[in-house]
Each structure stands twice: as C-alpha cells, then as structure tokens.
ZAPAGU-907528 format. One line per field, with one value per residue: z, y, x of N, C-alpha, C in turn; residue number from 1. Coordinates in pm, 1 decimal. Layout:
N
n.c3	Z / ...
n.c2	Y / ...
n.c1	X / ...
ca.c3	Z / ...
ca.c2	Y / ...
ca.c1	X / ...
c.c3	Z / ...
c.c2	Y / ...
c.c1	X / ...
k	NUM / ...
REM end
This chain:
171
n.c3	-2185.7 / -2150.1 / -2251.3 / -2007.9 / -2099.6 / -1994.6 / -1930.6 / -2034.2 / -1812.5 / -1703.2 / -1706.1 / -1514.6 / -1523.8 / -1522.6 / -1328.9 / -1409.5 / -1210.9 / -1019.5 / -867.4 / -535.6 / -294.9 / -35.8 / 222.1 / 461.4 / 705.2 / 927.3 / 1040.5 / 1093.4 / 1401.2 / 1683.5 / 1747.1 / 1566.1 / 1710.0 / 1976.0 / 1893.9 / 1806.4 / 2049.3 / 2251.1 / 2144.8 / 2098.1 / 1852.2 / 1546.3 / 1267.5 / 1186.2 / 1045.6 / 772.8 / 454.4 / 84.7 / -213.4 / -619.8 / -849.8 / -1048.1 / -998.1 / -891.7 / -674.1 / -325.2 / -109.8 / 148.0 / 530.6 / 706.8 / 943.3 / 786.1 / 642.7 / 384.5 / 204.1 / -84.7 / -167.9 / -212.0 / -282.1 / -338.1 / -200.8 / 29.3 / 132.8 / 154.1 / 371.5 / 557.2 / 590.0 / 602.3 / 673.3 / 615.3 / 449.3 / 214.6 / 32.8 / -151.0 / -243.1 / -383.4 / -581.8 / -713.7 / -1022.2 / -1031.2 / -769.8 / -730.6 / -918.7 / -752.2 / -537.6 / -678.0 / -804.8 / -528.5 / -380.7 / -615.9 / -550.3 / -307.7 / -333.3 / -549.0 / -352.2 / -120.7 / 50.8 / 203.8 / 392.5 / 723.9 / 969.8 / 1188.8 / 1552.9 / 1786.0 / 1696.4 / 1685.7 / 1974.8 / 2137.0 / 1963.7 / 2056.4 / 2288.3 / 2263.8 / 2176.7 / 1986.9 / 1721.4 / 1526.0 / 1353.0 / 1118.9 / 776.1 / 880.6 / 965.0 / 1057.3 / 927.4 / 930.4 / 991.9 / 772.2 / 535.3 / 640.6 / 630.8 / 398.6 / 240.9 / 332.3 / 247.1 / -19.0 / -23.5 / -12.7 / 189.9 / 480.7 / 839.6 / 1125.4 / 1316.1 / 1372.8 / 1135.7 / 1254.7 / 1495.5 / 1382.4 / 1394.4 / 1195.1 / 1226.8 / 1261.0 / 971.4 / 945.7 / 996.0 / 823.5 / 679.0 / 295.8 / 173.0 / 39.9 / 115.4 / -104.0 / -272.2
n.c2	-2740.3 / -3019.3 / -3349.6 / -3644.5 / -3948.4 / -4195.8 / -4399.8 / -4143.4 / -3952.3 / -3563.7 / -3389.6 / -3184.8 / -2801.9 / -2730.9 / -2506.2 / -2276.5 / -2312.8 / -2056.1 / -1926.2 / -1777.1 / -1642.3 / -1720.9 / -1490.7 / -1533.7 / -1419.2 / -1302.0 / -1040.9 / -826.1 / -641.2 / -444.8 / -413.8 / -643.7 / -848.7 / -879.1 / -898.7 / -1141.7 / -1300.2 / -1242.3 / -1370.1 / -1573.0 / -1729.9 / -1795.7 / -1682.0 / -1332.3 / -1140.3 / -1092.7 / -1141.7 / -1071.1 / -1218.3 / -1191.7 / -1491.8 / -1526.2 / -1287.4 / -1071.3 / -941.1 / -916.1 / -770.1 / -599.9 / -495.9 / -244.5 / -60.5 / 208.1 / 179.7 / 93.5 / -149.0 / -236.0 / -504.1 / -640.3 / -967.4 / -870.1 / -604.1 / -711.7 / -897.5 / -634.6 / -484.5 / -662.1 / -954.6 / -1258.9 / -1529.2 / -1707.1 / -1800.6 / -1930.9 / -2003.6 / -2159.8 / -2062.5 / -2220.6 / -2088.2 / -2015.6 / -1862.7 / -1647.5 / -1518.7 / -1514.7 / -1248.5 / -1104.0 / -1093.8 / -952.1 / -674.1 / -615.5 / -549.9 / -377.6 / -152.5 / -60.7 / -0.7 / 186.6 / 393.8 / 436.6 / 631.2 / 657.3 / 455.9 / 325.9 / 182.7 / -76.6 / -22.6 / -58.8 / -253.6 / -449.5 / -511.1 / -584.2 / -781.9 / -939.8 / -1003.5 / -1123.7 / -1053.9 / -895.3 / -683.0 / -402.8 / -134.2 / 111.3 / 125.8 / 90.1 / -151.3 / -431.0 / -664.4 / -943.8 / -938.0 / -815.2 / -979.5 / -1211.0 / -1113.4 / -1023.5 / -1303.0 / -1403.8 / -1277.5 / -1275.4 / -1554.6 / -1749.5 / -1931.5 / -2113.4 / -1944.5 / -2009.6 / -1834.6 / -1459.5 / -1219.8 / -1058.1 / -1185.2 / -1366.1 / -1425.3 / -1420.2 / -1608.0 / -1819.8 / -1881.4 / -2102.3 / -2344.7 / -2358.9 / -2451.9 / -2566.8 / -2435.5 / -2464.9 / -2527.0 / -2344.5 / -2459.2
n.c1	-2319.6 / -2079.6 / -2166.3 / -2133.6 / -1952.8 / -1976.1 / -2273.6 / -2440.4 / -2483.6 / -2411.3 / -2172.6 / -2018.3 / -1906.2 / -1599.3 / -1439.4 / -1185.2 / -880.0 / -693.9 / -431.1 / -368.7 / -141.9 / 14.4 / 265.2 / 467.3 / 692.8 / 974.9 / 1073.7 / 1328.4 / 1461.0 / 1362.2 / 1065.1 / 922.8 / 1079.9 / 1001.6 / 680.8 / 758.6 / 827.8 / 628.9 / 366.4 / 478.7 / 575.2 / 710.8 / 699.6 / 617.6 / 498.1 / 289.3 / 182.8 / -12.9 / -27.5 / -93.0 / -96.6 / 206.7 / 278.1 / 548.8 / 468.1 / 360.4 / 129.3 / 46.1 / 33.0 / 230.6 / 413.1 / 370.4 / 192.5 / -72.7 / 91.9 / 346.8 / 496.9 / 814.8 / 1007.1 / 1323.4 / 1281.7 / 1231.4 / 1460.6 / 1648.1 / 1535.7 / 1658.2 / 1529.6 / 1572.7 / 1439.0 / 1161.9 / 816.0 / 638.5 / 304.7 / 64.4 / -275.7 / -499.7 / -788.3 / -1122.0 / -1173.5 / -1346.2 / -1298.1 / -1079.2 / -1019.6 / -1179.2 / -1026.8 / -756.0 / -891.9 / -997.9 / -733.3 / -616.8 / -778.9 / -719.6 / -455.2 / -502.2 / -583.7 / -426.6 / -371.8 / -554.9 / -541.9 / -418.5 / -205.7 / -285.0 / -213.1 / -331.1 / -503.0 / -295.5 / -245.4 / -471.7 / -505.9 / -289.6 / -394.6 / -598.0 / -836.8 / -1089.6 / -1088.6 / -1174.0 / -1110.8 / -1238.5 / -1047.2 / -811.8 / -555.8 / -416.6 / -111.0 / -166.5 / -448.7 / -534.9 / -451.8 / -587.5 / -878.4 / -893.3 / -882.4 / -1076.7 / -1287.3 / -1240.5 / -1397.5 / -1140.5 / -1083.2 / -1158.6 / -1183.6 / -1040.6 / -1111.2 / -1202.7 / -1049.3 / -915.3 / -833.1 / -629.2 / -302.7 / 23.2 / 126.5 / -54.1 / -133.9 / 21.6 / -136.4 / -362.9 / -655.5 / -601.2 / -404.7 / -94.1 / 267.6 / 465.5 / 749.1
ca.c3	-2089.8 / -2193.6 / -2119.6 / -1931.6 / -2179.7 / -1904.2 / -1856.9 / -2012.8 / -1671.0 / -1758.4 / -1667.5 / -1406.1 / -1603.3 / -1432.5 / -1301.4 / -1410.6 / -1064.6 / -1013.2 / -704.7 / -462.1 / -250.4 / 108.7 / 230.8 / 626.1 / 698.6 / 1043.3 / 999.1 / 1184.2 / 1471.0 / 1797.4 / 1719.3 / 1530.6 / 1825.1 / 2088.4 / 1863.6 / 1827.4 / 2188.8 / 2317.0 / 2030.6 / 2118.3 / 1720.6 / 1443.0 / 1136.7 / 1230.9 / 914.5 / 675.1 / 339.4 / 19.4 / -364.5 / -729.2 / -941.9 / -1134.6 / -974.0 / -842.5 / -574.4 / -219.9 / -59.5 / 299.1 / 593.4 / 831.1 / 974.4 / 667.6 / 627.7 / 272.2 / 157.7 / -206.7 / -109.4 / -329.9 / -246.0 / -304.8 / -119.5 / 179.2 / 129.4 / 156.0 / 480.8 / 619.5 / 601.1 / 597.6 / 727.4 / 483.6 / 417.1 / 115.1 / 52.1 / -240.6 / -203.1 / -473.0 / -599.4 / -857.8 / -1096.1 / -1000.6 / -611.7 / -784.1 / -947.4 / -631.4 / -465.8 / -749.8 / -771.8 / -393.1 / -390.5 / -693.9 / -535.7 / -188.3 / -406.6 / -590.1 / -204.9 / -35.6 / 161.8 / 318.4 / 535.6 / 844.7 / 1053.9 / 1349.9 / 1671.0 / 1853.3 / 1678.2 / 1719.2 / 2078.8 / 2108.2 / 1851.0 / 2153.3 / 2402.6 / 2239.9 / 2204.7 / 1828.0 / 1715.4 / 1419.5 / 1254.6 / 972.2 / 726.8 / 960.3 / 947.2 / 1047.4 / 825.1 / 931.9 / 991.5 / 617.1 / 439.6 / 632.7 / 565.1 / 257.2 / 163.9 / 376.9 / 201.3 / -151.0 / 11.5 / -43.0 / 302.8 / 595.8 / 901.0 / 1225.9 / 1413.6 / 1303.8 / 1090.9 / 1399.1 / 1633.1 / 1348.5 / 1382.6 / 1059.7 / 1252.1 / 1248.5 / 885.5 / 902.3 / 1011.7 / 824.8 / 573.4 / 166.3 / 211.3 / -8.1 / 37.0 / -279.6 / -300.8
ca.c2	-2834.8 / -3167.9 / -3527.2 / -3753.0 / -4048.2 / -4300.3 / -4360.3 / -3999.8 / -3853.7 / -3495.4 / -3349.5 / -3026.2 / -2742.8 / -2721.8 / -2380.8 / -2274.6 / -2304.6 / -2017.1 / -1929.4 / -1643.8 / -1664.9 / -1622.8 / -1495.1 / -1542.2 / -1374.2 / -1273.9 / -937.8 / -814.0 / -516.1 / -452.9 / -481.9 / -799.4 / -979.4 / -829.2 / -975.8 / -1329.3 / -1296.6 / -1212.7 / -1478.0 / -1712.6 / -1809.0 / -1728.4 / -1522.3 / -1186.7 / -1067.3 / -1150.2 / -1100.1 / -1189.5 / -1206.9 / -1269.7 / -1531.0 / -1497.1 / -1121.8 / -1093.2 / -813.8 / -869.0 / -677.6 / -633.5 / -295.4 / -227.6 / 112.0 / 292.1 / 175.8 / -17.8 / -156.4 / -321.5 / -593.3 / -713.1 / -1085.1 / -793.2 / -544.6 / -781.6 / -898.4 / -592.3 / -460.9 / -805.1 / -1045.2 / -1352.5 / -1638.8 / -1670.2 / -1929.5 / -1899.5 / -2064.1 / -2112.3 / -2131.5 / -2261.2 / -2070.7 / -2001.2 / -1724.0 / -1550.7 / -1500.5 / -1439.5 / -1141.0 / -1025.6 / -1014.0 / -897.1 / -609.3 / -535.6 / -460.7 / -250.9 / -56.3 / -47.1 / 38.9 / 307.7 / 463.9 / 378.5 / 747.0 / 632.2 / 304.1 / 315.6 / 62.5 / -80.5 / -21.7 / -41.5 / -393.3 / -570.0 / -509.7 / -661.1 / -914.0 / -1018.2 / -1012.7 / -1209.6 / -921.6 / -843.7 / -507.7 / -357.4 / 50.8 / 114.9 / 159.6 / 44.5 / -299.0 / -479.3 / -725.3 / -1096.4 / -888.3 / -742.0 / -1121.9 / -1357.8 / -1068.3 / -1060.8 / -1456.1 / -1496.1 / -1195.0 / -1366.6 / -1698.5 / -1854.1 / -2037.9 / -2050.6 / -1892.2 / -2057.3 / -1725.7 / -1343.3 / -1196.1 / -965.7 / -1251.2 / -1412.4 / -1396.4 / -1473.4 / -1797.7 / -1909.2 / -1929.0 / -2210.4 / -2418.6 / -2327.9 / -2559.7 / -2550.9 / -2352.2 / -2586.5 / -2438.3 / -2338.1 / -2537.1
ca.c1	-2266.5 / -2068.8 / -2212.4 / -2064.5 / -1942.7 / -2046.0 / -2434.3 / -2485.4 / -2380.4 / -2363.9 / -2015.8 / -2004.5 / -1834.5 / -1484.9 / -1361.9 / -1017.0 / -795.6 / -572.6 / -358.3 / -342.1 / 13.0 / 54.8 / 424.7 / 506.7 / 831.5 / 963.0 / 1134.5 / 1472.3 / 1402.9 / 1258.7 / 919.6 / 941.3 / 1109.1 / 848.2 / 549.8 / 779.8 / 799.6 / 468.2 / 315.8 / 557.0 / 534.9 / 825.3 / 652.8 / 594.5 / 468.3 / 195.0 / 137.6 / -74.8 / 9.5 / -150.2 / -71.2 / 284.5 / 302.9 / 632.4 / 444.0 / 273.8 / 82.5 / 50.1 / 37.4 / 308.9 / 335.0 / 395.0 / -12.8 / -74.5 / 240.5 / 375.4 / 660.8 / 898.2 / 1145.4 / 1438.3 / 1262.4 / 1223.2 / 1562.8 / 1710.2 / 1540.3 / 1703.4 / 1459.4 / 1573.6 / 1305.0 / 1009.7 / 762.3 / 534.8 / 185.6 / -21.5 / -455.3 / -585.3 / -910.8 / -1214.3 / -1179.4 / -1388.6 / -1249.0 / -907.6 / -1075.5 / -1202.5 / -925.1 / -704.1 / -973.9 / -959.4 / -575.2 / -604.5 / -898.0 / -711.2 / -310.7 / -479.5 / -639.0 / -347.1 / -327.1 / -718.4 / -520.3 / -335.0 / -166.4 / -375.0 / -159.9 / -407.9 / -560.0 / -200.5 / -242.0 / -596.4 / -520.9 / -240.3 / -463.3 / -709.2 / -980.5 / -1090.0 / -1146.9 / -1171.9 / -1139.0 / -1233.2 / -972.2 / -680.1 / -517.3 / -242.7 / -35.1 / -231.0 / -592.9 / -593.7 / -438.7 / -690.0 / -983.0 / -922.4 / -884.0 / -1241.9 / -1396.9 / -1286.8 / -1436.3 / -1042.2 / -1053.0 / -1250.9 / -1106.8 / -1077.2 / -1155.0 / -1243.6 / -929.3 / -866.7 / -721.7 / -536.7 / -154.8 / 91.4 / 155.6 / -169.0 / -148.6 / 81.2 / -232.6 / -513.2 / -655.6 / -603.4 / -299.1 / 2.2 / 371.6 / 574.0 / 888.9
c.c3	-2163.0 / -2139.1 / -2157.2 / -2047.0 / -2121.0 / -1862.6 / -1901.4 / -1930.3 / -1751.7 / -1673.2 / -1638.1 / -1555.9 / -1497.3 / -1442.8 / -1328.7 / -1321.2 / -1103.8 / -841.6 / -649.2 / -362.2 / -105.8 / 157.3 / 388.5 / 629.8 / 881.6 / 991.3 / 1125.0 / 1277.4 / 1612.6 / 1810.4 / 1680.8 / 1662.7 / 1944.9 / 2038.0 / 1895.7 / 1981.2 / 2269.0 / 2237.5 / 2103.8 / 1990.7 / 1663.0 / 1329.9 / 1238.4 / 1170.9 / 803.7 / 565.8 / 212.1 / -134.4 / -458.5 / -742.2 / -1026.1 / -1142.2 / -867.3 / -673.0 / -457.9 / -144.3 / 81.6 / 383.4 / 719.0 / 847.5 / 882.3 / 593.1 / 497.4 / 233.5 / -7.2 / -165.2 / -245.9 / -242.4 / -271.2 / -217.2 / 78.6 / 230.0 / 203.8 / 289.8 / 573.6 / 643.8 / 545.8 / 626.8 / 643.4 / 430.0 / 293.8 / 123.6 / -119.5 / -202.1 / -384.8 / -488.9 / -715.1 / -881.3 / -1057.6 / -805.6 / -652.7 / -836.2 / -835.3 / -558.9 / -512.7 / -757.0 / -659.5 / -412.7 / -499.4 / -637.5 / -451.2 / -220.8 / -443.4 / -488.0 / -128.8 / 85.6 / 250.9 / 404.2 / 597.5 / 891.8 / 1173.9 / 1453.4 / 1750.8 / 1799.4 / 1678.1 / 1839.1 / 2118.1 / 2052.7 / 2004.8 / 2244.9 / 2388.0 / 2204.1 / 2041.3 / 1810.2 / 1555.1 / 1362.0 / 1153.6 / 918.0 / 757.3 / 987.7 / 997.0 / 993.6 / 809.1 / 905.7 / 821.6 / 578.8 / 469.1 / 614.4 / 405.7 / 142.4 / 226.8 / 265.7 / 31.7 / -127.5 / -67.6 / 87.2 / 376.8 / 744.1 / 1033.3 / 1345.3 / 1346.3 / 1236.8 / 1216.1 / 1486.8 / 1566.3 / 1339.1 / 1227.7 / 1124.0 / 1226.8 / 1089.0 / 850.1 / 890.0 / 961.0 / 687.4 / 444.8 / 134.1 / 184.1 / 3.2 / -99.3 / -253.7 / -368.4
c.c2	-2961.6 / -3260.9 / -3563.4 / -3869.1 / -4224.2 / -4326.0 / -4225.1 / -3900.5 / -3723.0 / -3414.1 / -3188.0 / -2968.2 / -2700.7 / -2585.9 / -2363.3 / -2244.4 / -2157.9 / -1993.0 / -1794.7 / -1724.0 / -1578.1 / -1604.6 / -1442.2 / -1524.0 / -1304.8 / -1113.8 / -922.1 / -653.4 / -611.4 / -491.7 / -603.7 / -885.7 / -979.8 / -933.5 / -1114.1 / -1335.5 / -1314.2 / -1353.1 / -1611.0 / -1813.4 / -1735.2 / -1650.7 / -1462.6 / -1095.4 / -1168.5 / -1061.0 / -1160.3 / -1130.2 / -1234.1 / -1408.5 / -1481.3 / -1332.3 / -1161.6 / -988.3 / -913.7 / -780.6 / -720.1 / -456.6 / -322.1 / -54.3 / 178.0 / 302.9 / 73.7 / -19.7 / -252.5 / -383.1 / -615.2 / -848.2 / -965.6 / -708.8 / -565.1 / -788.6 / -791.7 / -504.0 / -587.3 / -928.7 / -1132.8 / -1517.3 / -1619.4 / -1766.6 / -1873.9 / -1972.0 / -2044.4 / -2179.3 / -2130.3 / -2183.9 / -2040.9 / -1865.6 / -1615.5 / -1489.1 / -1471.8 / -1327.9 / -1013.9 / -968.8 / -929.6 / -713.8 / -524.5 / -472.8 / -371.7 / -141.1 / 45.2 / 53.6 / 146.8 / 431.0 / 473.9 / 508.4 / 704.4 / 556.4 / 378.9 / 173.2 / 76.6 / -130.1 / -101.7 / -229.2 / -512.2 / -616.1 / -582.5 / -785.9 / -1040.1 / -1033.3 / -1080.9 / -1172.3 / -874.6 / -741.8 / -486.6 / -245.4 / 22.6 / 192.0 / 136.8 / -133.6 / -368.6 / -607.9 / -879.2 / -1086.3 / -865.0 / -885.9 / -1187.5 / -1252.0 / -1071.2 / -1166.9 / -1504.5 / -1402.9 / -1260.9 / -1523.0 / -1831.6 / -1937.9 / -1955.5 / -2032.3 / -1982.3 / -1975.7 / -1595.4 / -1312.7 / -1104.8 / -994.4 / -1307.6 / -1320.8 / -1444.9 / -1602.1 / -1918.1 / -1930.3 / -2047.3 / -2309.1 / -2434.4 / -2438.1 / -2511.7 / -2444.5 / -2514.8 / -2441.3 / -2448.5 / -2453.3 / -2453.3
c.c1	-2224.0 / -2124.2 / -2101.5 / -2048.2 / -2004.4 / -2210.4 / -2483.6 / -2517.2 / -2397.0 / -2255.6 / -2043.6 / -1855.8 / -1659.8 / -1396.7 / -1195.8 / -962.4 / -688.3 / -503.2 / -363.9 / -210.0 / -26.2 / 213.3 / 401.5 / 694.6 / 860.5 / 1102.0 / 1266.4 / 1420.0 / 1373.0 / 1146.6 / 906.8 / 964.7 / 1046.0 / 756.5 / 619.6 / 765.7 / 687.3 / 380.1 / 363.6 / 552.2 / 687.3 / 780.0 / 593.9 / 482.4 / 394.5 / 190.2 / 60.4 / -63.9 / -68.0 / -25.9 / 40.9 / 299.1 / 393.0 / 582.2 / 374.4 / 245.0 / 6.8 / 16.5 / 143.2 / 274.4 / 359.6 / 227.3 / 39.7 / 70.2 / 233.4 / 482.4 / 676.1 / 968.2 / 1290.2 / 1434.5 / 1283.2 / 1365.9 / 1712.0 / 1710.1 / 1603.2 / 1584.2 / 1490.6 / 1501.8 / 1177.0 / 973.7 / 648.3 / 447.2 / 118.2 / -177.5 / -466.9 / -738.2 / -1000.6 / -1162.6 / -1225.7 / -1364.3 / -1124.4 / -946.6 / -1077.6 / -1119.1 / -850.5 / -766.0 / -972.7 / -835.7 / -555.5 / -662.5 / -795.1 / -533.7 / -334.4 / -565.0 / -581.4 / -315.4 / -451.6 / -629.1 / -412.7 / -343.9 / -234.6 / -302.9 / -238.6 / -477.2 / -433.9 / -236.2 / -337.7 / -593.1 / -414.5 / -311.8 / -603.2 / -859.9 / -996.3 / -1170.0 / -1097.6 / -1194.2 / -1128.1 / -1114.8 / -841.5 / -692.0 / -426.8 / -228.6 / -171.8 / -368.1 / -621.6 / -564.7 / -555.9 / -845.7 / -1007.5 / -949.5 / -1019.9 / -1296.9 / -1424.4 / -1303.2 / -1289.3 / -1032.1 / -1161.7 / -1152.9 / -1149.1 / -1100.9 / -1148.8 / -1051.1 / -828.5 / -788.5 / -658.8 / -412.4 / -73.0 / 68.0 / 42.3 / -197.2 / -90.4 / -56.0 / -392.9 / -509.5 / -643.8 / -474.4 / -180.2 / 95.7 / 407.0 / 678.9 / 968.2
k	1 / 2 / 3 / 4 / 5 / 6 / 7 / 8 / 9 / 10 / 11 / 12 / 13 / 14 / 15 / 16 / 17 / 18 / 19 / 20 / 21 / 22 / 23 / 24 / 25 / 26 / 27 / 28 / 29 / 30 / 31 / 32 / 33 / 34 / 35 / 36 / 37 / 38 / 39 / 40 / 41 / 42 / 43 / 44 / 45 / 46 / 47 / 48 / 49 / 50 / 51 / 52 / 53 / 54 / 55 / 56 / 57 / 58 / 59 / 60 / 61 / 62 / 63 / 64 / 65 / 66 / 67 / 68 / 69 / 70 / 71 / 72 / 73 / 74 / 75 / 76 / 77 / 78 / 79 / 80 / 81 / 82 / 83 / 84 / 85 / 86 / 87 / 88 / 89 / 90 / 91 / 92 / 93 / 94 / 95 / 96 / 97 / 98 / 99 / 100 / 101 / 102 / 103 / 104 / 105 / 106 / 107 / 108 / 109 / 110 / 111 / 112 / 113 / 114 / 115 / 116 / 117 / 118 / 119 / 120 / 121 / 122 / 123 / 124 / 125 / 126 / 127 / 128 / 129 / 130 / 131 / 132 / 133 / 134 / 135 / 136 / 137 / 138 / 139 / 140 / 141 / 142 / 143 / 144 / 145 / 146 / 147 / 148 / 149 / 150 / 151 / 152 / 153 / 154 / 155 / 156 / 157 / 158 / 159 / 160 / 161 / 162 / 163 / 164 / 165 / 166 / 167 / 168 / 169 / 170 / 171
REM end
C-alpha cells in the first residue's frame, strides 16, 4: 500500500475504471412501434457492450443476439443513444465472462414473449433461460453490481435506462 505524503495518510489502492456500454435504439417494424406505443417512450431496444468491442449483445426473437453499428444500420435502425457505466475490474470481468458463457450456449435462450407483456403491464416474471432485450442488460449490470436498479430487471423498459444513475452518454 502507498502512504499518503500528507500526515502519513495512507492512500486507498485505486481500482483501474473500465467501461461497459449501453446502446438504446428504437428499431423500424410493427412490433417496435406497438412497444413505442404501449410504453409511450422512444427506444425500443436494449443492449450492452465491452470496452473497445465494436459488438453488443442483447435477445430479440432470434433469442441471444451479437449486434453490430452496421448490423443495426442495415436492418434500418436509425435512432440510437449510447451510454457508458463506469466500473471495477473485476465487475467488467464478470460481465465480460457472462456473455462469453451465455455466446458460447446461445441455443439454451429464448425470447420472453410472454415477459414483454408483463413487463407492460407492470407484473414481473421471470423463466429461466428466456429474456427480453432491457430484462437481460439491466440483469446483467445489477448482477455485475454496475448500477443499482430502480425496480426488478423484469419491469425495466430500454427507456428507463435513460434515467438511471452513473450511466454518461458517448459523444
């Protein structure tokens, strides 16, 4: 441990910060404009990234998904807000970790129909192994203790990530 140069204070060892990335995007479709609708919010769609990895990862109905910024792009997605959390090493691990676990299992997940519906109606539910897009990001940023949630991951919407604390956009 270093001391403190002041009073021989001794100086906390200081964690190296890295980032995890949130990406709020409202997609083009039927569905999409139902949820904006019903919500009454504009992102649609949640997702959550490393550090200097051009990838997020997210579940629509296809179940676990890998995004790309061209990928998105090219299904038409135009609207898209990014985010960076700030966190310890070792919670960047974790998560990093999870999405490998969850990338190389990816036939186990399904999309949770059934927990959008609920999630609109204010009712939180949860199957195992099934997710949908906002439920898997804000589980996963409580489970690696990157924020605290202002309600179970179940009733969060993308939108509600605009408002959550420690959450800086990109530029």
């Amino acid at each position: 441990m270093v001391t403190g140069v002041l009073q021989g204070t001794p100086k906390k060892d200081v964690c190296p910060v890295k980032y995890l990335r949130v990406l709020l995007t409202k997609y083009p479709g039927r569905f999409s404009r139902l949820l904006a609708l019903l919500s009454g919010r504009g992102f649609t769609h949640a997702s959550i990234g490393l550090e200097g990895d051009g990838r997020f990862y997210s579940f629509s109905f296809r179940g676990f998904t890998e995004e790309t910024p061209d990928k998105l792009r090219r299904r038409g997605v135009t609207a898209g807000r990014c985010y960076r959390i700030p966190v310890t090493d070792g919670a960047y691990r974790l998560a990093e970790a999870r999405l490998r676990a969850m990338s190389a299992r990816r036939a186990d997940y399904r999309y949770s129909y059934i927990g959008v519906a609920l999630c609109l109606l204010r009712l939180p539910f949860h199957w195992k192994n099934r997710y949908f897009c906002s439920q898997f990001v804000a589980g996963l940023l409580a489970d690696c203790g990157a924020v605290e949630l202002p309600k179970p991951p179940t009733l969060l919407r993308p939108a509600d990530f605009c408002s959550l604390k420690g959450l800086r956009p990109v530029h």
